[in-house]
Structure formats: structure tokens, C-alpha cells
PyMOL CGO cylinders between C-alpha atoms (Angstrom):
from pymol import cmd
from pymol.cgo import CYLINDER

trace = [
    CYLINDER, 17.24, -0.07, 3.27, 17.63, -0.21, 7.36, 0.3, 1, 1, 1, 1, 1, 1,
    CYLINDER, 17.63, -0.21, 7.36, 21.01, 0.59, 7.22, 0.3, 1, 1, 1, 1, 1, 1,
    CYLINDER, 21.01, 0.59, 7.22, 20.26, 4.02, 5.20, 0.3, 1, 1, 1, 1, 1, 1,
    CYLINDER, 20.26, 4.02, 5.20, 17.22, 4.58, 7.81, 0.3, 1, 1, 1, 1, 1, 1,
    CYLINDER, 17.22, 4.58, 7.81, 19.65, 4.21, 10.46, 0.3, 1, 1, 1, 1, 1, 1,
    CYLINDER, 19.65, 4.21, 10.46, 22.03, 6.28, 8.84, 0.3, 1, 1, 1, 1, 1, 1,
    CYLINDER, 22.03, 6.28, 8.84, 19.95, 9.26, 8.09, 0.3, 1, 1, 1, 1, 1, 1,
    CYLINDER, 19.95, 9.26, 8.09, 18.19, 8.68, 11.85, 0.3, 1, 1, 1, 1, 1, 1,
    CYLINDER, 18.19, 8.68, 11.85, 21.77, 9.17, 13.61, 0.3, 1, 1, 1, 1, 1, 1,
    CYLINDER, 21.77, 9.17, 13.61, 23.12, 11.63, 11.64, 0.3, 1, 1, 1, 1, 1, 1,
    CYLINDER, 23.12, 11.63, 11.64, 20.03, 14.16, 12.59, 0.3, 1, 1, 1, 1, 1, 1,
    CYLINDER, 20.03, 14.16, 12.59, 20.39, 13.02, 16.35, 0.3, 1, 1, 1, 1, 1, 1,
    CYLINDER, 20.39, 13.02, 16.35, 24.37, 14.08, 16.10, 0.3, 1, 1, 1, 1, 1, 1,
    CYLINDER, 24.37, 14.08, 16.10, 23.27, 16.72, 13.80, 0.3, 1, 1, 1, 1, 1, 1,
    CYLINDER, 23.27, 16.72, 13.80, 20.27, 17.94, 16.79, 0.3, 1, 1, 1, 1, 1, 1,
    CYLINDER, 20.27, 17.94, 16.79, 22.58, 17.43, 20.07, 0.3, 1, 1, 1, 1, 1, 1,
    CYLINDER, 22.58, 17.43, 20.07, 25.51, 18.74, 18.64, 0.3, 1, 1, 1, 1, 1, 1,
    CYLINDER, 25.51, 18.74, 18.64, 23.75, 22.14, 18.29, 0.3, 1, 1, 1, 1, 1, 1,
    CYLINDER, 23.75, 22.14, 18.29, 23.80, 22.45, 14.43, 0.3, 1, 1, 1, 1, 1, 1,
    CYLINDER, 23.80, 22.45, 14.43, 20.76, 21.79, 12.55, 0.3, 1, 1, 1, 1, 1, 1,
    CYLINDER, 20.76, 21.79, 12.55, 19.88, 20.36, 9.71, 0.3, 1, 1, 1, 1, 1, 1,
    CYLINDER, 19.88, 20.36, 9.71, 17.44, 21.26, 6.23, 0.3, 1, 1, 1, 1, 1, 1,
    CYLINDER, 17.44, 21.26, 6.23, 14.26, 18.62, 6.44, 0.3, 1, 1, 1, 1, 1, 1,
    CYLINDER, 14.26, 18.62, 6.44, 12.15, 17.68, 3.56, 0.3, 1, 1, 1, 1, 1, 1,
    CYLINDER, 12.15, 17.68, 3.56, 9.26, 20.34, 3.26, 0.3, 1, 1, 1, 1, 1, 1,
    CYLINDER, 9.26, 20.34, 3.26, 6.15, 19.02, 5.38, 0.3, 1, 1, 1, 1, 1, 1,
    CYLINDER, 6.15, 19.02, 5.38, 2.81, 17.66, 4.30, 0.3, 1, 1, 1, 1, 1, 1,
    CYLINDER, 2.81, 17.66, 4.30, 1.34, 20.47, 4.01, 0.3, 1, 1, 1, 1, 1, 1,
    CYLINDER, 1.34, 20.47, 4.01, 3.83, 22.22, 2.22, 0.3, 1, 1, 1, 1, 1, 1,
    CYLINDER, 3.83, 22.22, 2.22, 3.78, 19.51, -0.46, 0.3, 1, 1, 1, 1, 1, 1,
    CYLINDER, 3.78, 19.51, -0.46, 0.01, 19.52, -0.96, 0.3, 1, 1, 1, 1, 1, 1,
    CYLINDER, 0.01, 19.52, -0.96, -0.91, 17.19, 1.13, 0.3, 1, 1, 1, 1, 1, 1,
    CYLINDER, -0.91, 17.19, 1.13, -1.50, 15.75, 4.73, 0.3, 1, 1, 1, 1, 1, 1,
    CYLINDER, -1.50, 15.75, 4.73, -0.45, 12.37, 4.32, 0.3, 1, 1, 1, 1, 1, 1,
    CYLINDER, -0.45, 12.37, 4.32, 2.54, 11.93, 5.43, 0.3, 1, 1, 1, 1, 1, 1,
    CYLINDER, 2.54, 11.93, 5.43, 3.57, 10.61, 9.20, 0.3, 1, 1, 1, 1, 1, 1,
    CYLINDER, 3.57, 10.61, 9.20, 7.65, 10.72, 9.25, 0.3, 1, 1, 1, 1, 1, 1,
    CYLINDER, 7.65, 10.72, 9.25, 9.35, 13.08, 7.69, 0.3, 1, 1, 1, 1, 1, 1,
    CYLINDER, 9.35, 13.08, 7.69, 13.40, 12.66, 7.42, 0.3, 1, 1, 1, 1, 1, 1,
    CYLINDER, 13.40, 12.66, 7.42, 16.28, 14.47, 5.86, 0.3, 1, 1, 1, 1, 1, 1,
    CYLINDER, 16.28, 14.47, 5.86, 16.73, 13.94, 2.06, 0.3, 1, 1, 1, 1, 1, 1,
    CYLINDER, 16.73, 13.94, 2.06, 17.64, 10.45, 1.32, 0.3, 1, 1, 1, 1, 1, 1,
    CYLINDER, 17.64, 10.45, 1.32, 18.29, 8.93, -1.98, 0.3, 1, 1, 1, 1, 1, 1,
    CYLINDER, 18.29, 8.93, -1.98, 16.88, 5.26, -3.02, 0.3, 1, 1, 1, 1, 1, 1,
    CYLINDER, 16.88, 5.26, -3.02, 17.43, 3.50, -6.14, 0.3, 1, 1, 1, 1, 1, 1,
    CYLINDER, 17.43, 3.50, -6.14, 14.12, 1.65, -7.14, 0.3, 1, 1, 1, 1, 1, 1,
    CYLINDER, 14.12, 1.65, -7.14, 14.37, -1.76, -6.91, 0.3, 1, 1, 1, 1, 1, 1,
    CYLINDER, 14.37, -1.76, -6.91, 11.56, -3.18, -9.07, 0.3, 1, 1, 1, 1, 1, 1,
    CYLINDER, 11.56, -3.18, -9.07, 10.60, -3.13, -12.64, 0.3, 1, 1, 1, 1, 1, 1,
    CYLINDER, 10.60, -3.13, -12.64, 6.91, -1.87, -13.27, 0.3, 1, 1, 1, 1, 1, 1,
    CYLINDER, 6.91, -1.87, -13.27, 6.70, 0.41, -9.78, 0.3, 1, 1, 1, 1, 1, 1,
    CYLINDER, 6.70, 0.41, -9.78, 3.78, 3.08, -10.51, 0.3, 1, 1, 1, 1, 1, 1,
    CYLINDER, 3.78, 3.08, -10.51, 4.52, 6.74, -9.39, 0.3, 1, 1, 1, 1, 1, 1,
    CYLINDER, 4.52, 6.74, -9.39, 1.18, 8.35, -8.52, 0.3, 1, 1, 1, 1, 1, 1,
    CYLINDER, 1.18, 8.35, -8.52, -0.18, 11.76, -7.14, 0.3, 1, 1, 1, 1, 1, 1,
    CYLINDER, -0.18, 11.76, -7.14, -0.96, 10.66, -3.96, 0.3, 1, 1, 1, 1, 1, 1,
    CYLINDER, -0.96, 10.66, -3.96, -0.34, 8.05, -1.35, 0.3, 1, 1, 1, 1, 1, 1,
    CYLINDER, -0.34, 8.05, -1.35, -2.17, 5.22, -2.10, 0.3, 1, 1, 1, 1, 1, 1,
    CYLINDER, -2.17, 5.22, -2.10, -3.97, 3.08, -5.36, 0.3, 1, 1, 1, 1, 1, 1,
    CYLINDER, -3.97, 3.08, -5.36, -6.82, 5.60, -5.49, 0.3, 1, 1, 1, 1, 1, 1,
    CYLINDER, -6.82, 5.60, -5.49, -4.39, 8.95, -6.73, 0.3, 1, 1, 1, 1, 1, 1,
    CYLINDER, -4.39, 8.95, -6.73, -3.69, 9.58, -10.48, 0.3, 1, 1, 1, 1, 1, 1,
    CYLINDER, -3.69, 9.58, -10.48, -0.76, 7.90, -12.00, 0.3, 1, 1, 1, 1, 1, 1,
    CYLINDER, -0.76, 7.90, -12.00, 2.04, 9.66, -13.12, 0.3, 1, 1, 1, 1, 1, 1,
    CYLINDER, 2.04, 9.66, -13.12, 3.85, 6.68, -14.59, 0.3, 1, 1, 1, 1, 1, 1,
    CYLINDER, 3.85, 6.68, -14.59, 6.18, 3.86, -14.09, 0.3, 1, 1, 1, 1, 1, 1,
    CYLINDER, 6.18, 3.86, -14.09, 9.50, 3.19, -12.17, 0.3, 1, 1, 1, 1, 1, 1,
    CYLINDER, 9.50, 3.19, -12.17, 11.68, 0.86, -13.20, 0.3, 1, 1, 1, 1, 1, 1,
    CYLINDER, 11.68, 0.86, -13.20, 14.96, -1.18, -11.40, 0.3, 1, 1, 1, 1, 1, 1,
    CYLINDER, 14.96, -1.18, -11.40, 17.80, 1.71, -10.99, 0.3, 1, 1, 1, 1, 1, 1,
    CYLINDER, 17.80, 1.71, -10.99, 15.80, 4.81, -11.08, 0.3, 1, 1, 1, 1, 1, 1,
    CYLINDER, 15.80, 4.81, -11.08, 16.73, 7.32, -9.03, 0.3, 1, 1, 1, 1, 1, 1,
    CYLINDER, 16.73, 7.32, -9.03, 14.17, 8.61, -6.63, 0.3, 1, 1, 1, 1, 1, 1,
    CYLINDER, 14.17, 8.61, -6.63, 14.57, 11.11, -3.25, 0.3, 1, 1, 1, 1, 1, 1,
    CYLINDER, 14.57, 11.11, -3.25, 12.51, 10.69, -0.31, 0.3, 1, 1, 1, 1, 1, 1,
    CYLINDER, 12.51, 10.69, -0.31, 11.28, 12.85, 1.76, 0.3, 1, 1, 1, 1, 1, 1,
    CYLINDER, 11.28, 12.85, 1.76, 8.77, 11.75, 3.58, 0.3, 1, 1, 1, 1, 1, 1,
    CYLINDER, 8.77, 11.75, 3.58, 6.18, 9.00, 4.24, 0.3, 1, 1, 1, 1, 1, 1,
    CYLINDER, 6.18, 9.00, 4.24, 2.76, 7.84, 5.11, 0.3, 1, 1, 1, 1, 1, 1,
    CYLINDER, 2.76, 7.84, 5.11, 3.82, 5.23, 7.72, 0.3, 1, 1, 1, 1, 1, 1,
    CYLINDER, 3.82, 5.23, 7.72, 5.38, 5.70, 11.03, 0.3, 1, 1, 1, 1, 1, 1,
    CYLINDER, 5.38, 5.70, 11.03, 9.39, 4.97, 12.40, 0.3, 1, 1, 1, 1, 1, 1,
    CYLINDER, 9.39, 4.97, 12.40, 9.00, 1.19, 11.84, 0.3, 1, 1, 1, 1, 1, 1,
    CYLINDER, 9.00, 1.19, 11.84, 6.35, 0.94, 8.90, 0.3, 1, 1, 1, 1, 1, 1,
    CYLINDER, 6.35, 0.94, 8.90, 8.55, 1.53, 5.97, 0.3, 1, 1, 1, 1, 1, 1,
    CYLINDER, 8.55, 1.53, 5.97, 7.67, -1.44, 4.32, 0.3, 1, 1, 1, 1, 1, 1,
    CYLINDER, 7.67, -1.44, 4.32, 3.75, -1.12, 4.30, 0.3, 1, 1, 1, 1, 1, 1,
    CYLINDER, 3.75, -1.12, 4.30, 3.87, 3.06, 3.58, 0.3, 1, 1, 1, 1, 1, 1,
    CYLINDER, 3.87, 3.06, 3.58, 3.86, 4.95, 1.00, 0.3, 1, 1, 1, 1, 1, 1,
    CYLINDER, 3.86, 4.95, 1.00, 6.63, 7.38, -0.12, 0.3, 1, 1, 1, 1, 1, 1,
    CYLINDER, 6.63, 7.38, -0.12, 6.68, 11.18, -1.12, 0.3, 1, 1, 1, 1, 1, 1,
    CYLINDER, 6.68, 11.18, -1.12, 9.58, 12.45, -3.26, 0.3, 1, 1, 1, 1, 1, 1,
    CYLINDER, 9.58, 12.45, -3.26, 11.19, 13.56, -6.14, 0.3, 1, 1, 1, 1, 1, 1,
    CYLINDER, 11.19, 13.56, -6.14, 13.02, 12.03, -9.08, 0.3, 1, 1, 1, 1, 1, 1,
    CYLINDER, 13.02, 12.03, -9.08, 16.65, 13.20, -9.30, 0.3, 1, 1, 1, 1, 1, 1,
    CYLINDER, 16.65, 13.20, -9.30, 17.36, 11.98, -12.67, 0.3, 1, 1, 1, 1, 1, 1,
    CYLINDER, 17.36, 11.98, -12.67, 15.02, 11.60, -15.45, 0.3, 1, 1, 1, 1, 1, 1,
    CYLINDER, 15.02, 11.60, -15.45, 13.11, 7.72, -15.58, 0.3, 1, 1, 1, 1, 1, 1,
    CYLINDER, 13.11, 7.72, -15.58, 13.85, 5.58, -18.01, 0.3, 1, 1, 1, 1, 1, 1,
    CYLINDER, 13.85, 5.58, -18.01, 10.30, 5.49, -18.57, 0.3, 1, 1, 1, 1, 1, 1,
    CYLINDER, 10.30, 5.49, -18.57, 10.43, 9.19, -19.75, 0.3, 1, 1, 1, 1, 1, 1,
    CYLINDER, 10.43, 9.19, -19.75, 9.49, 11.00, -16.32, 0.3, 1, 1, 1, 1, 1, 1,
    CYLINDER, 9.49, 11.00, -16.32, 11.60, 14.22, -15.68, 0.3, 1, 1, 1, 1, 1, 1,
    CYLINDER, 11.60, 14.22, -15.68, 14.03, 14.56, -13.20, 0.3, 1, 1, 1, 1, 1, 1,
    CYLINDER, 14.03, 14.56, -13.20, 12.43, 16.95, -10.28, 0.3, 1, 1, 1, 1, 1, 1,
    CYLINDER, 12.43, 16.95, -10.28, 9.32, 15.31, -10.53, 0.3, 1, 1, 1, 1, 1, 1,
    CYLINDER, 9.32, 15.31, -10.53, 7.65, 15.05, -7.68, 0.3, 1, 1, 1, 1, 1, 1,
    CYLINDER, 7.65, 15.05, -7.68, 5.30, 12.04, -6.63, 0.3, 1, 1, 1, 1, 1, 1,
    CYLINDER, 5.30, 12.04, -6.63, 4.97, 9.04, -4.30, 0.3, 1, 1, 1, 1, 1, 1,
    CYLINDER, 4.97, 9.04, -4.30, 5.63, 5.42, -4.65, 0.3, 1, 1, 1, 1, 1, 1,
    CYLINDER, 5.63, 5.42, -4.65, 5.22, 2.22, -2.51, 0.3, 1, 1, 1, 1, 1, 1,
    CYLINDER, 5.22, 2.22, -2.51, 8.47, 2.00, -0.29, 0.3, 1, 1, 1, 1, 1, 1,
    CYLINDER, 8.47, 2.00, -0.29, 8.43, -1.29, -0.46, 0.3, 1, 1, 1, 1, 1, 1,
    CYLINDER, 8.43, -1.29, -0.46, 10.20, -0.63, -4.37, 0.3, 1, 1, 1, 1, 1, 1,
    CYLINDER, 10.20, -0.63, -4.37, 12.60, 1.32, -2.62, 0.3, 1, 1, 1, 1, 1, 1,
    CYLINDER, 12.60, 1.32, -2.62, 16.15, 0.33, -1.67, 0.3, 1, 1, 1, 1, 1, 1,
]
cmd.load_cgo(trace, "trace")
């Protein structure tokens, strides 16, 4: 999980002195909401936990959506928790393939990080 933070983090530093630019996840506010902290360029995870619950919002309190299980395929765009606090935030994205619990692909929700790898 580090190594794909680290990845993504260098790649928009090359990306930012080299000249170019790169496409960023839409903000908070584009998404609906102000939560997040750190947004990054699109990164894919695979979730690593059976039973992870994809909600509305950032946080127990938001509507749930439904249920992540081990493999699933989700992209992240951007989180609640600052540059180190991966582990304790929460995650806003998109599913890129359909769950196996039945949630469509280009679904868009958040998730604990900490089920993300």
C-alpha cells in the first residue's frame, strides 16, 4: 500500500517539475462533499477484506451502499486523512468492476482505507 502511495506521489512530482501535468481526481466539492484532505491521481486498490461496507459518506454515520469483499476492485481518489494518515481515513472512489456483492462498476462511494491494498 506505501509502495503504490509512493508511486503515485513521485510520479506527480516528475509529472509537476517536468512541466507536463497531470488529470487529478475531481475535488470535494465536486464529488458532493467536503470531506476529503488529500487528493491524488487515480489509483487502483484491490480490497483486502471480506465484509468491508461501502457507504455514502466518510465515516459510520453515512448510508450504506453495501459490502466489499477480498479482490474487489475499487479506485481512489481521494481521502479524509492527511499525507501520512492512510490507515485511520476514510476513502472516496469508484468501483471499476462490478462487486461480487452485486454493486455496479462506476459506483461511486467511500470505504475505510484500512481494507485497501
Amino acid at each position: 500500500m506505501q509502495a503504490k502511495y509512493r508511486a503515485s506521489a513521485i510520479a506527480l512530482t516528475a509529472s509537476l517539475l517536468l512541466g507536463g501535468s497531470m488529470v487529478l481526481a475531481p475535488t470535494a466539492s465536486a464529488v458532493g462533499s467536503s470531506a476529503c484532505r488529500f487528493n491524488s491521481p487515480d489509483v487502483n486498490f484491490k480490497v483486502r477484506t471480506s465484509g468491508a461496507t461501502f457507504r455514502t459518506g466518510p465515516g459510520k454515520r453515512y448510508h450504506v451502499i453495501g459490502t466489499l469483499y477480498r479482490g474487489d476492485s475499487f479506485r481512489y481518489f481521494c481521502r479524509t486523512g492527511g499525507v501520512h494518515d492512510f490507515e485511520k481515513s476514510w476513502s472516496y472512489g469508484k468501483i471499476t468492476k462490478r462487486a461480487r456483492s452485486g454493486i455496479p462498476a462506476g459506483t461511486r462511494g467511500w470505504v475505510s482505507s484500512k481494507y485497501l491494498d
